[in-house]
C-alpha positions as CSV (number, residue, x, y, z in Angstrom):
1,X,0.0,0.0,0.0
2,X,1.7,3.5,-1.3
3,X,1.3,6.3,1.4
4,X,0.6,9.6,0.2
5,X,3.0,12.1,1.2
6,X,0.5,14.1,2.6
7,X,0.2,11.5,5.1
8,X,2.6,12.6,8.0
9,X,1.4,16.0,7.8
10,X,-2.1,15.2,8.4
11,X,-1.2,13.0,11.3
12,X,0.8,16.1,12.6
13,X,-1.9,18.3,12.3
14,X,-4.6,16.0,14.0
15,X,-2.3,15.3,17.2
16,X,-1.8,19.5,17.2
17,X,-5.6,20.0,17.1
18,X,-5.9,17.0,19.5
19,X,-3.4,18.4,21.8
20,X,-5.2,21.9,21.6
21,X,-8.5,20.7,22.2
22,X,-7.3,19.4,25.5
23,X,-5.9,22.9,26.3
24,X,-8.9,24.8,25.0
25,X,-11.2,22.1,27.3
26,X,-9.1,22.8,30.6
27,X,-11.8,22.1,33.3
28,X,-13.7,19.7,31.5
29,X,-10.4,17.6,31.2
30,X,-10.3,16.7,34.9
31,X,-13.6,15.9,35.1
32,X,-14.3,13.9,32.5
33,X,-11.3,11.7,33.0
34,X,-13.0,11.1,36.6
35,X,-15.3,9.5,34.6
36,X,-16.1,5.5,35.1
37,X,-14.8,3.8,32.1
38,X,-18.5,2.2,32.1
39,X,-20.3,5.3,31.9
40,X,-20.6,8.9,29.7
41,X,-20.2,12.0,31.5
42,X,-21.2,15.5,30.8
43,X,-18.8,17.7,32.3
44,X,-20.4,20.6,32.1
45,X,-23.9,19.9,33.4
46,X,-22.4,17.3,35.5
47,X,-24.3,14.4,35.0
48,X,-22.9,11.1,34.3
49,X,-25.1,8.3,32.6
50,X,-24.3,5.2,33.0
51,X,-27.2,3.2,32.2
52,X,-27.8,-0.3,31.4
53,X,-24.2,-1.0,31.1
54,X,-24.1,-4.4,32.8
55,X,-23.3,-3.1,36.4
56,X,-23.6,-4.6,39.7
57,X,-22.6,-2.0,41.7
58,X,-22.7,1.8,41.5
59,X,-19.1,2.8,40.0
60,X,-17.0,4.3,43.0
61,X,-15.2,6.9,40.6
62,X,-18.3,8.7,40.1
63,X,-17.6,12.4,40.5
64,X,-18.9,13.9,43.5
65,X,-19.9,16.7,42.6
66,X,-22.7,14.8,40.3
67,X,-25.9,16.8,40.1
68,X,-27.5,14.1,38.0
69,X,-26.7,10.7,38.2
70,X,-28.8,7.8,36.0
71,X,-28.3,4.0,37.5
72,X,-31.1,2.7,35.1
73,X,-31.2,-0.8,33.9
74,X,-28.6,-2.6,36.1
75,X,-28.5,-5.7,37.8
76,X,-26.8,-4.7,41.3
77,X,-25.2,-7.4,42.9
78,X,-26.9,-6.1,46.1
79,X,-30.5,-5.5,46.3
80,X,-30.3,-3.3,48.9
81,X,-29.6,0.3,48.8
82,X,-27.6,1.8,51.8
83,X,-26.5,4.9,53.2
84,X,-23.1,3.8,51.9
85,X,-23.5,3.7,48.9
86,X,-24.6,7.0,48.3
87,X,-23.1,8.9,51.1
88,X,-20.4,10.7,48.7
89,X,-23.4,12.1,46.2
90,X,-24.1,15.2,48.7
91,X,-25.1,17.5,45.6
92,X,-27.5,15.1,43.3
93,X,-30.3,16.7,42.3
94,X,-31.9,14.1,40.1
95,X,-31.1,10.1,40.5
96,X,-32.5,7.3,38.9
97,X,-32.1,3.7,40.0
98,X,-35.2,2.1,37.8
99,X,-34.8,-1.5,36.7
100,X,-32.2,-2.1,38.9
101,X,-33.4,-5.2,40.7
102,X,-33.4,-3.5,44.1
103,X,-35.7,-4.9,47.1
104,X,-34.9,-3.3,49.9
105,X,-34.7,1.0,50.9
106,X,-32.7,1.2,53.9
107,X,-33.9,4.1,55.7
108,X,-31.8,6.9,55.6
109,X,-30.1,5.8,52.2
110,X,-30.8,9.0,50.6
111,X,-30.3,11.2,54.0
112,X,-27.1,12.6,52.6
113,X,-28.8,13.7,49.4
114,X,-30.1,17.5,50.5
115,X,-30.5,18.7,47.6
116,X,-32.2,15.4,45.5
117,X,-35.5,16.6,44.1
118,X,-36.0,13.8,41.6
119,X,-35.7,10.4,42.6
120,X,-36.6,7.4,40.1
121,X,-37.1,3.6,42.0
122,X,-39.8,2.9,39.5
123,X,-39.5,-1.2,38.1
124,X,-37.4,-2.4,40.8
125,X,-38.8,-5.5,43.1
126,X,-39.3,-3.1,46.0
127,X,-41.2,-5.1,49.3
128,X,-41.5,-2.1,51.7
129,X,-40.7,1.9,51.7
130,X,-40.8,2.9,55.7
131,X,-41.1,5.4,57.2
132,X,-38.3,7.9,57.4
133,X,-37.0,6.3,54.0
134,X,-36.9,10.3,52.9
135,X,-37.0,12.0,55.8
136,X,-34.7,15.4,55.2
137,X,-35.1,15.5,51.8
138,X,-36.6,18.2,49.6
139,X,-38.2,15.5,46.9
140,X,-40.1,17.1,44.1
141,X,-41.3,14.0,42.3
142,X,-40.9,10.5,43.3
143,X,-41.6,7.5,40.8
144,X,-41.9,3.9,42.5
145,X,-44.3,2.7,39.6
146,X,-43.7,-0.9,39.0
147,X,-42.8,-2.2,42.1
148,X,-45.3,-5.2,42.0
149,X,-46.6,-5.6,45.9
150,X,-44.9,-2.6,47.5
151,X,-46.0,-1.7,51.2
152,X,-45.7,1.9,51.5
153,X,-45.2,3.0,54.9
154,X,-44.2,6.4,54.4
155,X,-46.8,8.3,51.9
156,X,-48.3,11.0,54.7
157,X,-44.6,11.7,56.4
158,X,-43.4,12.1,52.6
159,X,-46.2,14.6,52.0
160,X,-45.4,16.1,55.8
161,X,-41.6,16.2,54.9
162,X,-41.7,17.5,51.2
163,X,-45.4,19.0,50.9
164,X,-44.8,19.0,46.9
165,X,-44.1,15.6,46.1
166,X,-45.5,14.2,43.1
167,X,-45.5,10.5,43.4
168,X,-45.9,8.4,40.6
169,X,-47.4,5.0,40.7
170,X,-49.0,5.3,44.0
171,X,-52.0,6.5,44.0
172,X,-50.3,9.8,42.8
């Protein structure tokens, strides 16, 4: 195969516009290469998607300073959600975990989460939400559609707690 002798130049000049695109992106740069390898993240709004990508546990090099975060369509290893595991997600404002074969809420999983006003548990294989589950939170609309059998313990203190919930798929 004959190589054109244009050819190194235009390998020089896509490494230079390469290299200068890293410059020009500065901020961006760090961020994004926070990024888990599983997932696509959008520096600049800071929300990283990482849905149905064959996960069984939420990524631990998530950025933390995530405002949107979208779980959706993962098989979890653990069906439980715990305090733990979002404890480092202090400035999500919208999550969703649907499809992710979770059973069990513990309480206070999403305690850390002040500022979450969007939170997505529809089409899990949820028994019970308790009381307290979302006690402290500021929750603007709450989906837990398709959660075959759910007890909900929780509906009036949710309502007490954030008066301007809408919740989907519960009588809402």
């Amino acid at each position: 195969m004959r190589r054109s002798s244009s050819t190194p130049y235009v390998v020089s000049l896509l490494a230079a516009v390469a290299r200068t695109s890293i410059v020009l992106a500065g901020a961006d740069v760090a961020a994004v290469a926070s990024c888990p390898s599983a997932c696509f993240c959008n520096a600049p709004s800071q929300i990283v998607y990482c849905s149905r990508r064959g996960l069984s546990t939420i990524p631990a090099d998530v950025p933390a300073d995530s405002r949107q975060l979208n779980l959706n369509g993962n098989a979890f290893h653990s069906p439980v959600m715990r305090r733990a595991n979002l404890s480092t997600f202090v400035l999500l404002e919208h999550l969703y975990l649907s499809e992710c074969r979770l059973e069990v809420l513990e309480v206070g999983a999403f305690a850390d989460l002040v500022q979450l006003r969007w939170l997505d548990l529809s089409n899990n294989r949820l028994r019970a939400v308790l009381p307290d589950t979302f006690s402290g939170l500021q929750l603007q609309h709450l989906f837990i559609n398709g959660n075959r059998h759910v007890r909900v313990y929780t509906l009036s203190n949710i309502t007490t707690v954030c008066p301007v919930v809408k919740v989907k798929g519960y009588g809402g």
